[in-house]
BAKEVO-560576 format. One record per residue: residue number from 1; residue in one letter; chain; z, y, x of N, C-alpha, C, CB in turn. Coordinates in steps of 0.2 Angstrom, whole numbers. Glycine has a CB too. Layout:
BEGIN
<pt><num>NUM</num><residuo>A</residuo><cadena>A</cadena><n_Z>Z</n_Z><n_Y>Y</n_Y><n_X>X</n_X><ca_Z>Z</ca_Z><ca_Y>Y</ca_Y><ca_X>X</ca_X><c_Z>Z</c_Z><c_Y>Y</c_Y><c_X>X</c_X><cb_Z>Z</cb_Z><cb_Y>Y</cb_Y><cb_X>X</cb_X></pt>
...
//
This chain:
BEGIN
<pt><num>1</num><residuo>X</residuo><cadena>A</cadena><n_Z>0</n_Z><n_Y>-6</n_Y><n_X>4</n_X><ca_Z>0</ca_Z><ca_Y>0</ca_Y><ca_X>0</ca_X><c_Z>0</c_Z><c_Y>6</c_Y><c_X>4</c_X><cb_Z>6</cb_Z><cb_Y>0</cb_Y><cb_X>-5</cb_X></pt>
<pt><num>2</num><residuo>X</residuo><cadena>A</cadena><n_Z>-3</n_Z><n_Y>12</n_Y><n_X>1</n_X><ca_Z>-5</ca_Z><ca_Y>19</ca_Y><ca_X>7</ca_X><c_Z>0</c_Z><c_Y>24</c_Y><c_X>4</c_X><cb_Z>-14</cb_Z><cb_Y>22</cb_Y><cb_X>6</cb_X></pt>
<pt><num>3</num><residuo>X</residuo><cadena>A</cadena><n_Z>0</n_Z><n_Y>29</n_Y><n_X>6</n_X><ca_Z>5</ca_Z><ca_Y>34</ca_Y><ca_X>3</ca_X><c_Z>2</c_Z><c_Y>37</c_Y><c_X>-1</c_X><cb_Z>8</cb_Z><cb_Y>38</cb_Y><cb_X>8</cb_X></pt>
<pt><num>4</num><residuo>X</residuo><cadena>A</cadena><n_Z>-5</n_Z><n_Y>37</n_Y><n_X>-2</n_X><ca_Z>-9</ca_Z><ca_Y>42</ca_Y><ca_X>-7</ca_X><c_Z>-8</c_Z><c_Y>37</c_Y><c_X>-12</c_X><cb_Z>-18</cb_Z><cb_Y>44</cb_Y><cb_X>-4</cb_X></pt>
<pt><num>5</num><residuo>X</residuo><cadena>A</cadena><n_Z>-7</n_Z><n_Y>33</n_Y><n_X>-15</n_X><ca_Z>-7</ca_Z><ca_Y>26</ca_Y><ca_X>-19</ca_X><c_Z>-1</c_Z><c_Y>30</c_Y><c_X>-22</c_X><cb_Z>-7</cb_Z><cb_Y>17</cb_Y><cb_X>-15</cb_X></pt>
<pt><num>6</num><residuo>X</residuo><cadena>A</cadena><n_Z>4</n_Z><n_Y>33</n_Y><n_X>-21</n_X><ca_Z>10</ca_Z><ca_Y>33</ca_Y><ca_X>-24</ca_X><c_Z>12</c_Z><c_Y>40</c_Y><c_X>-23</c_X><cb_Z>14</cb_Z><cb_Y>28</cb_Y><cb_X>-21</cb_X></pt>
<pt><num>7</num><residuo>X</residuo><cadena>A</cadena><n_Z>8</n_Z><n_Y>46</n_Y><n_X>-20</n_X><ca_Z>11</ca_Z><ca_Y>53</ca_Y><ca_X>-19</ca_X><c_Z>11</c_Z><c_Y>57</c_Y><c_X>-25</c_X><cb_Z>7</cb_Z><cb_Y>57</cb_Y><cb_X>-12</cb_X></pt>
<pt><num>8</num><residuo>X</residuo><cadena>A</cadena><n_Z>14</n_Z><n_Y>61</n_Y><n_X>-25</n_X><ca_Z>13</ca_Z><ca_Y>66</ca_Y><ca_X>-30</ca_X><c_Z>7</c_Z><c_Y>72</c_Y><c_X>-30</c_X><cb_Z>19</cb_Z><cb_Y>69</cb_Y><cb_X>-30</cb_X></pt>
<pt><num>9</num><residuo>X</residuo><cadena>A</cadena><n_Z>0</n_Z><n_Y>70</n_Y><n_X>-34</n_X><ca_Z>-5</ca_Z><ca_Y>76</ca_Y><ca_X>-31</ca_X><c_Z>-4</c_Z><c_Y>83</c_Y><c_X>-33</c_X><cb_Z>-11</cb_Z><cb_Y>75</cb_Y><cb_X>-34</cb_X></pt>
<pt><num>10</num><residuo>X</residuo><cadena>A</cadena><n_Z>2</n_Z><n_Y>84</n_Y><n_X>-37</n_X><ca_Z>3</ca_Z><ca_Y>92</ca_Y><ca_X>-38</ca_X><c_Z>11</c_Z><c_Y>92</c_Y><c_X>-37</c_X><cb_Z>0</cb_Z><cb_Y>96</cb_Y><cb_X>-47</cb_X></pt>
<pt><num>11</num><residuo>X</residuo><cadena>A</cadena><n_Z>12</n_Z><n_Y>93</n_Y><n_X>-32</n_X><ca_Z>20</ca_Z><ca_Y>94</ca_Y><ca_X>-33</ca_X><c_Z>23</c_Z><c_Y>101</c_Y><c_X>-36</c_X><cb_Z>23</cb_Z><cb_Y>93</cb_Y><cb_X>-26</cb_X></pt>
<pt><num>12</num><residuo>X</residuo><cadena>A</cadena><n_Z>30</n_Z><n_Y>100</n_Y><n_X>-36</n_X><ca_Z>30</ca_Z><ca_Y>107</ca_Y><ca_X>-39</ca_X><c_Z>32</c_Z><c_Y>110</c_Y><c_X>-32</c_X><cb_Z>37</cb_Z><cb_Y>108</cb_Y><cb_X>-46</cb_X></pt>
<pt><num>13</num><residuo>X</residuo><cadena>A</cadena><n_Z>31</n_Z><n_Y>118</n_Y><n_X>-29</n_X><ca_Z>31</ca_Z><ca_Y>120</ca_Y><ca_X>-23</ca_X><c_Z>37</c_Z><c_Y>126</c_Y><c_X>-25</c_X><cb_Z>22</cb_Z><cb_Y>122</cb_Y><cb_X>-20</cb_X></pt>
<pt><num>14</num><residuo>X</residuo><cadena>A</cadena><n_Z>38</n_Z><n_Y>129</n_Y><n_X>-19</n_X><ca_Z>43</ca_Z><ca_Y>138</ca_Y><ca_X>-19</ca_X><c_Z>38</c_Z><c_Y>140</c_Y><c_X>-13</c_X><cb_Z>54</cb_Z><cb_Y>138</cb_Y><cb_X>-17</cb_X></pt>
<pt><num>15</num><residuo>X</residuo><cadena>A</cadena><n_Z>39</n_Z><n_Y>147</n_Y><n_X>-14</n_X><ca_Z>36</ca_Z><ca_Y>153</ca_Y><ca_X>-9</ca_X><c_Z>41</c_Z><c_Y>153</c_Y><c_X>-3</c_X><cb_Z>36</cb_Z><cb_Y>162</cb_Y><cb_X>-14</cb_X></pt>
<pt><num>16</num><residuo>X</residuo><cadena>A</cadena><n_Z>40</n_Z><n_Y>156</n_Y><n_X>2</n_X><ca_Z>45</ca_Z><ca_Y>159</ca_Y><ca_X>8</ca_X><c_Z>50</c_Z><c_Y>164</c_Y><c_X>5</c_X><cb_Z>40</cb_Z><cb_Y>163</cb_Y><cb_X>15</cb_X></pt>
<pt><num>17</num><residuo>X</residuo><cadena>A</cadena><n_Z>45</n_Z><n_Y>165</n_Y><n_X>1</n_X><ca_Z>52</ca_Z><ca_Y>172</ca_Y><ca_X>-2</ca_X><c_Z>56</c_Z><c_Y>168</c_Y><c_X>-7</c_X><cb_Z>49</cb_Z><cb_Y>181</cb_Y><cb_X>-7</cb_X></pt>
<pt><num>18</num><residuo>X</residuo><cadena>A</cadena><n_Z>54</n_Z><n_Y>164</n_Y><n_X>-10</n_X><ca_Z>61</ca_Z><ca_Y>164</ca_Y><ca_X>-15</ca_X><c_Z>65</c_Z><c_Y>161</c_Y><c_X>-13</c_X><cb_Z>61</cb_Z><cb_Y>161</cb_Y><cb_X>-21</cb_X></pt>
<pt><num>19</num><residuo>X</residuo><cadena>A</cadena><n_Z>71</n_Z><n_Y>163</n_Y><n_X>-19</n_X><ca_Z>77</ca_Z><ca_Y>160</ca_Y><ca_X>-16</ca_X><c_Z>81</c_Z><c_Y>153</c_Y><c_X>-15</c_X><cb_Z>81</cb_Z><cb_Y>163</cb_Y><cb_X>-18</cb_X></pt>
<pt><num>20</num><residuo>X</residuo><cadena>A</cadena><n_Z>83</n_Z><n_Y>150</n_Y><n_X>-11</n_X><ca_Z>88</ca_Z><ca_Y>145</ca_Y><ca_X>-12</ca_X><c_Z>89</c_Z><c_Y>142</c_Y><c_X>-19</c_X><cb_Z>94</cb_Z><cb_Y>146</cb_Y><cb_X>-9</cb_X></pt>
<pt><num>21</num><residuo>X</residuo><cadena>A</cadena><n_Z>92</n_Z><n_Y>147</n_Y><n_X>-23</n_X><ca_Z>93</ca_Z><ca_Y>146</ca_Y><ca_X>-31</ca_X><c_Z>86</c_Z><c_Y>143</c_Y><c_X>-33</c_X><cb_Z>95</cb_Z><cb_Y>155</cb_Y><cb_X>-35</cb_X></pt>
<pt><num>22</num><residuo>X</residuo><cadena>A</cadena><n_Z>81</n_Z><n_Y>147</n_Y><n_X>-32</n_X><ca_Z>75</ca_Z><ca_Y>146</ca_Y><ca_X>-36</ca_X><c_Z>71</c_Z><c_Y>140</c_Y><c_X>-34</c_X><cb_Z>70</cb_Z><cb_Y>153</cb_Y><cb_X>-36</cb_X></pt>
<pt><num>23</num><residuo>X</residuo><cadena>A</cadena><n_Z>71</n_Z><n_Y>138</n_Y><n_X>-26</n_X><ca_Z>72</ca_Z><ca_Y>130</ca_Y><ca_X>-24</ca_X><c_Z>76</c_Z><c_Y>124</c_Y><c_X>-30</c_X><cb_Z>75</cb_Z><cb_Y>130</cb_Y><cb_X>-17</cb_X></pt>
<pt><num>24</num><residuo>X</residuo><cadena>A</cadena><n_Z>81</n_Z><n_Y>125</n_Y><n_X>-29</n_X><ca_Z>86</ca_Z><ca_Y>122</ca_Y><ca_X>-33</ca_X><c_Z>84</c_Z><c_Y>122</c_Y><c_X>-41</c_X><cb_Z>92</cb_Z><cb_Y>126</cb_Y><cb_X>-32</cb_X></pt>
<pt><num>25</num><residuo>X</residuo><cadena>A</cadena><n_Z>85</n_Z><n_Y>127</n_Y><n_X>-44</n_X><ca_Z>82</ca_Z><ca_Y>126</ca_Y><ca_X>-50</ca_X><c_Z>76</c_Z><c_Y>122</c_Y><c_X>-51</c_X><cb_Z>82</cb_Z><cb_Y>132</cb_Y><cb_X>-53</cb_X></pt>
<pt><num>26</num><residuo>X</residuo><cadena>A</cadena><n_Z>70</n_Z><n_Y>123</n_Y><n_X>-46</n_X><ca_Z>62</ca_Z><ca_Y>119</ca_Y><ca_X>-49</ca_X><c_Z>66</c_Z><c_Y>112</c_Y><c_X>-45</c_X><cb_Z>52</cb_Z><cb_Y>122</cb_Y><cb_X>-44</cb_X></pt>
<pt><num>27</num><residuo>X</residuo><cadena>A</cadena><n_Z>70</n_Z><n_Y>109</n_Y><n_X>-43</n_X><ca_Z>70</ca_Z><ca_Y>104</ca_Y><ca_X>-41</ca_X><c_Z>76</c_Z><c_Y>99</c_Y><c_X>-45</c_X><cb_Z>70</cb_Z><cb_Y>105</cb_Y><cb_X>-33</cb_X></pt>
<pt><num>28</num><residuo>X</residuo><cadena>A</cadena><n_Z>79</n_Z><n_Y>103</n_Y><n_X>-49</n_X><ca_Z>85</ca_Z><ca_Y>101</ca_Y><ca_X>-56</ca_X><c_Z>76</c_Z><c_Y>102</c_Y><c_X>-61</c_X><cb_Z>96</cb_Z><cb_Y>110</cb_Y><cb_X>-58</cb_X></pt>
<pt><num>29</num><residuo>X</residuo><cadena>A</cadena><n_Z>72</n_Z><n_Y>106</n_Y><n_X>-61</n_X><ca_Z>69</ca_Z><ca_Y>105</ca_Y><ca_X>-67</ca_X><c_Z>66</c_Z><c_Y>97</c_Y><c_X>-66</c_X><cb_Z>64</cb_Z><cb_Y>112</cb_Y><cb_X>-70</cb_X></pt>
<pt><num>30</num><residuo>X</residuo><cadena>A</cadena><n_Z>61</n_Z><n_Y>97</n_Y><n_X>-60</n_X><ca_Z>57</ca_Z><ca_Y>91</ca_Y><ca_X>-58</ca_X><c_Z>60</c_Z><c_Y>86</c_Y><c_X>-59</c_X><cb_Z>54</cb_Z><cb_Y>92</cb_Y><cb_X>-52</cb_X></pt>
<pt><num>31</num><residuo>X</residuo><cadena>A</cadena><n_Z>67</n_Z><n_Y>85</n_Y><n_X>-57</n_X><ca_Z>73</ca_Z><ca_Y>80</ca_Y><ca_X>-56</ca_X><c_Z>68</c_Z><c_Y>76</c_Y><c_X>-47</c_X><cb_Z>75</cb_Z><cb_Y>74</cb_Y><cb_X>-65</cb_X></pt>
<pt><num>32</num><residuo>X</residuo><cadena>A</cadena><n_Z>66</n_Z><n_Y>81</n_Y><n_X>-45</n_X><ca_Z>63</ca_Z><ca_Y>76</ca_Y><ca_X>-36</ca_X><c_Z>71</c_Z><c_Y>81</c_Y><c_X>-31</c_X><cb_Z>49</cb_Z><cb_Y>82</cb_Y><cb_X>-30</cb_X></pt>
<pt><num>33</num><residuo>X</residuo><cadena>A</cadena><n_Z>69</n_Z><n_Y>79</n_Y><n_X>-27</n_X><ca_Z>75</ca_Z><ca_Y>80</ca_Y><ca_X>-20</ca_X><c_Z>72</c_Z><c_Y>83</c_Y><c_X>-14</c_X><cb_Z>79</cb_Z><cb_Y>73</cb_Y><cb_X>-17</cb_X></pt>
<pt><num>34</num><residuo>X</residuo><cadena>A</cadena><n_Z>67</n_Z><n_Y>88</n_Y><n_X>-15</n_X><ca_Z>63</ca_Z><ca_Y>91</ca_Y><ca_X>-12</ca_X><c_Z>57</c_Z><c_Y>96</c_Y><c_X>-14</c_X><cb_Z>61</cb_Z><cb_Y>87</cb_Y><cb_X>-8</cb_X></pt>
<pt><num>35</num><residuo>X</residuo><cadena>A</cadena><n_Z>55</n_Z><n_Y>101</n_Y><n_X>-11</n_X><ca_Z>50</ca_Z><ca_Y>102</ca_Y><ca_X>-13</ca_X><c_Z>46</c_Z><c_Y>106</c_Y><c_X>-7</c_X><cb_Z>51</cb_Z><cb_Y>106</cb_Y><cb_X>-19</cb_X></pt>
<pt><num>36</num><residuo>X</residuo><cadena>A</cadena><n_Z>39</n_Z><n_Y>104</n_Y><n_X>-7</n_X><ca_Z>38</ca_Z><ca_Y>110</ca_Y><ca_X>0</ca_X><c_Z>36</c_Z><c_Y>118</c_Y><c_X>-1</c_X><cb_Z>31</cb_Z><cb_Y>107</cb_Y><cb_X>5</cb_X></pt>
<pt><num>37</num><residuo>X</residuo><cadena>A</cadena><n_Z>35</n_Z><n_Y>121</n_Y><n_X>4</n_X><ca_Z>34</ca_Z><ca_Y>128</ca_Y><ca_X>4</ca_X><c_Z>30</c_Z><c_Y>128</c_Y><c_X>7</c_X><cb_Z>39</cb_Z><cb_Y>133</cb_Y><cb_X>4</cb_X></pt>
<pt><num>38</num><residuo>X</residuo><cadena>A</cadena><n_Z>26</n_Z><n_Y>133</n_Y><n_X>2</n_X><ca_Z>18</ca_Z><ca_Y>137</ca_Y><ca_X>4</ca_X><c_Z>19</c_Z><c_Y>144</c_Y><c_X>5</c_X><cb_Z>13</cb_Z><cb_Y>136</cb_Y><cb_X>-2</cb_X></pt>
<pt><num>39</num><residuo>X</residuo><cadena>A</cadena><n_Z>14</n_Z><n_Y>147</n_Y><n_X>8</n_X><ca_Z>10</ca_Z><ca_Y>154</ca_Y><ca_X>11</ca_X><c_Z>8</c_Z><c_Y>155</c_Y><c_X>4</c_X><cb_Z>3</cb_Z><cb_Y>154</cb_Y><cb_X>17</cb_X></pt>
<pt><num>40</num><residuo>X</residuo><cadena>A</cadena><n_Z>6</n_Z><n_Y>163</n_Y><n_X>6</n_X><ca_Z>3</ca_Z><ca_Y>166</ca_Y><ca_X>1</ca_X><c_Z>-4</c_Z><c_Y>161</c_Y><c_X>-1</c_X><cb_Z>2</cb_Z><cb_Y>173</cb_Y><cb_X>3</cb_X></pt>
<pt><num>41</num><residuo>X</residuo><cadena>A</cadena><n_Z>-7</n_Z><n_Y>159</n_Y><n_X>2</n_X><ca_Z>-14</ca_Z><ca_Y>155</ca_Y><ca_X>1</ca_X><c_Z>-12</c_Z><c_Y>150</c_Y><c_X>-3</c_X><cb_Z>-18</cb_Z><cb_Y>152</cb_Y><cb_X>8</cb_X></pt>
<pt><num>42</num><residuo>X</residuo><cadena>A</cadena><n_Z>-6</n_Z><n_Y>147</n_Y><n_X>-3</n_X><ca_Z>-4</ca_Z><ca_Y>141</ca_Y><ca_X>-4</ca_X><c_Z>-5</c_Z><c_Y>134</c_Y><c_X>-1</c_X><cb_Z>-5</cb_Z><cb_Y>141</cb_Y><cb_X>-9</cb_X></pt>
<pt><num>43</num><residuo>X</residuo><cadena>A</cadena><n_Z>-4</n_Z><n_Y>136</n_Y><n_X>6</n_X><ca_Z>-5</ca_Z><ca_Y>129</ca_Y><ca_X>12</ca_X><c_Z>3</c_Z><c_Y>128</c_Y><c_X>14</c_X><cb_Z>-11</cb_Z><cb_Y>132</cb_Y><cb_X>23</cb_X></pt>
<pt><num>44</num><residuo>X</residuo><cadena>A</cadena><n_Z>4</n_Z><n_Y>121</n_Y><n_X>13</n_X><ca_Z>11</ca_Z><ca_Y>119</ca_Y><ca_X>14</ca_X><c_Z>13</c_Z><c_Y>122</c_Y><c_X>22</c_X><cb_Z>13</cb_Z><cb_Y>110</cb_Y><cb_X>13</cb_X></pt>
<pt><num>45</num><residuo>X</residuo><cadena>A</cadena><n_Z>19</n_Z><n_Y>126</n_Y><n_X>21</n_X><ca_Z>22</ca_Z><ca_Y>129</ca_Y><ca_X>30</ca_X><c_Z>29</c_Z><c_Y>126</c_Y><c_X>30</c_X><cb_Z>24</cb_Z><cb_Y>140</cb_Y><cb_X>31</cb_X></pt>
<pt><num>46</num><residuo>X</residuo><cadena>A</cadena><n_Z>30</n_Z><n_Y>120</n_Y><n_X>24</n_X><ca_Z>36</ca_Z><ca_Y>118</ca_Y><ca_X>26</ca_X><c_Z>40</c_Z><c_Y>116</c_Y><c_X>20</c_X><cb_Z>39</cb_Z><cb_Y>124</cb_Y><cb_X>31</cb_X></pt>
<pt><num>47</num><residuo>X</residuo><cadena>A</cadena><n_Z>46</n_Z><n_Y>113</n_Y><n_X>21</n_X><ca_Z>50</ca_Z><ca_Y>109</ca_Y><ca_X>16</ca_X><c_Z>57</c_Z><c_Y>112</c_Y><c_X>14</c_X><cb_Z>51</cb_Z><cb_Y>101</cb_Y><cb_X>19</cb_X></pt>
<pt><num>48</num><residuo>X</residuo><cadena>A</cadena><n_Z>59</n_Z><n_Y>110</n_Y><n_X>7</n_X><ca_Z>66</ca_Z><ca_Y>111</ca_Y><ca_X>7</ca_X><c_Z>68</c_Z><c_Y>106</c_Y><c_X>4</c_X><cb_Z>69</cb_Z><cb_Y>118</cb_Y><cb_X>3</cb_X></pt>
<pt><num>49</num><residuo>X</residuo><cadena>A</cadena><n_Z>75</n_Z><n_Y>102</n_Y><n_X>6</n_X><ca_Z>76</ca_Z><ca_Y>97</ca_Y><ca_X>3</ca_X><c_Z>85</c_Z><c_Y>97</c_Y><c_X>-2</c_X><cb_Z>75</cb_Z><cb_Y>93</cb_Y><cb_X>9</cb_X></pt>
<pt><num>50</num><residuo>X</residuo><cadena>A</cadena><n_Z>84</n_Z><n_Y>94</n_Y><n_X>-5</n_X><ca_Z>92</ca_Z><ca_Y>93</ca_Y><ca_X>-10</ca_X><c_Z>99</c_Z><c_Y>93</c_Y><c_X>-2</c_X><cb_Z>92</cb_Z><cb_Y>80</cb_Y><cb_X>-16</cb_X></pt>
<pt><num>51</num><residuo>X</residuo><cadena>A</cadena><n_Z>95</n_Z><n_Y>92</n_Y><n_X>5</n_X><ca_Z>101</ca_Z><ca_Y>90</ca_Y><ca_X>8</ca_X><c_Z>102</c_Z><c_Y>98</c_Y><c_X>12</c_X><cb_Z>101</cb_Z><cb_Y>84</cb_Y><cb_X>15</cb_X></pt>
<pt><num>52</num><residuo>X</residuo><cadena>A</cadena><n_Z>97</n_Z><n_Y>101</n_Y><n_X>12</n_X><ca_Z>94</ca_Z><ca_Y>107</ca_Y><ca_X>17</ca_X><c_Z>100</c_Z><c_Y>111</c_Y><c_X>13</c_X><cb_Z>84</cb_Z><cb_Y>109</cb_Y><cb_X>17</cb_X></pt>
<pt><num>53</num><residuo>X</residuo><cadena>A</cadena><n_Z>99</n_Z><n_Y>111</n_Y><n_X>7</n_X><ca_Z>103</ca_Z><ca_Y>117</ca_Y><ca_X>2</ca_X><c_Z>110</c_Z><c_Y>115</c_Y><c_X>0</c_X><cb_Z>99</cb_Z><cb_Y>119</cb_Y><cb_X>-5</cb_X></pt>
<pt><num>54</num><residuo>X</residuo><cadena>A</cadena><n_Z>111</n_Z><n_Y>109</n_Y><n_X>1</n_X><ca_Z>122</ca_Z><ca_Y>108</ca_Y><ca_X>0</ca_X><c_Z>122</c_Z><c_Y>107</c_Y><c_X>7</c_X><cb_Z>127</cb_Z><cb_Y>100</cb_Y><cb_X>-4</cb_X></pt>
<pt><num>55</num><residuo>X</residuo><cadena>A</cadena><n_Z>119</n_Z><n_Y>108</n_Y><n_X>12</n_X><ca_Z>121</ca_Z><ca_Y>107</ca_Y><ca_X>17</ca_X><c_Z>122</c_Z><c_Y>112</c_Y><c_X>21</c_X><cb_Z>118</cb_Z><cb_Y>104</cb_Y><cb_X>19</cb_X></pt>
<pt><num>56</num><residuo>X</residuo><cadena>A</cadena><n_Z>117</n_Z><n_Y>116</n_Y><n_X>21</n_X><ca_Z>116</ca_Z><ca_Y>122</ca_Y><ca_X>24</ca_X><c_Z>111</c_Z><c_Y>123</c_Y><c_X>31</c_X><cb_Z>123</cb_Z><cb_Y>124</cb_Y><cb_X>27</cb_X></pt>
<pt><num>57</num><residuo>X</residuo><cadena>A</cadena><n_Z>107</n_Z><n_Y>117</n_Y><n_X>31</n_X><ca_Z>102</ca_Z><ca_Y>114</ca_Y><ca_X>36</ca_X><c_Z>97</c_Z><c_Y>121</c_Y><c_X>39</c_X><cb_Z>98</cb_Z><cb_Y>108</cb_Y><cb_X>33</cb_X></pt>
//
């Protein structure tokens, strides 16, 4: 099995500017433990995870 076989093709994403809160809430609405963050173009620059934000990572 591949990872495309099972990935999510639209995930739900947050900006660089929003906040921690607003990570948190799309990721309590989705019910996933992550989400990545995009540019203004919308090219992933990176990740936030359920640990990154009770953690303080």
């Amino acid at each position: 099995m591949q990872v495309q076989e099972i990935m999510s093709r639209s995930p739900a994403c947050c900006g660089r500017a929003d906040t921690i809160r607003d990570a948190a809430q799309i990721m309590a609405e989705k019910s996933v433990g992550s989400v990545p963050v995009v540019n203004d173009m919308g090219e992933p620059v990176g990740i936030v995870t359920d640990r990154d934000i009770c953690c303080g990572a």
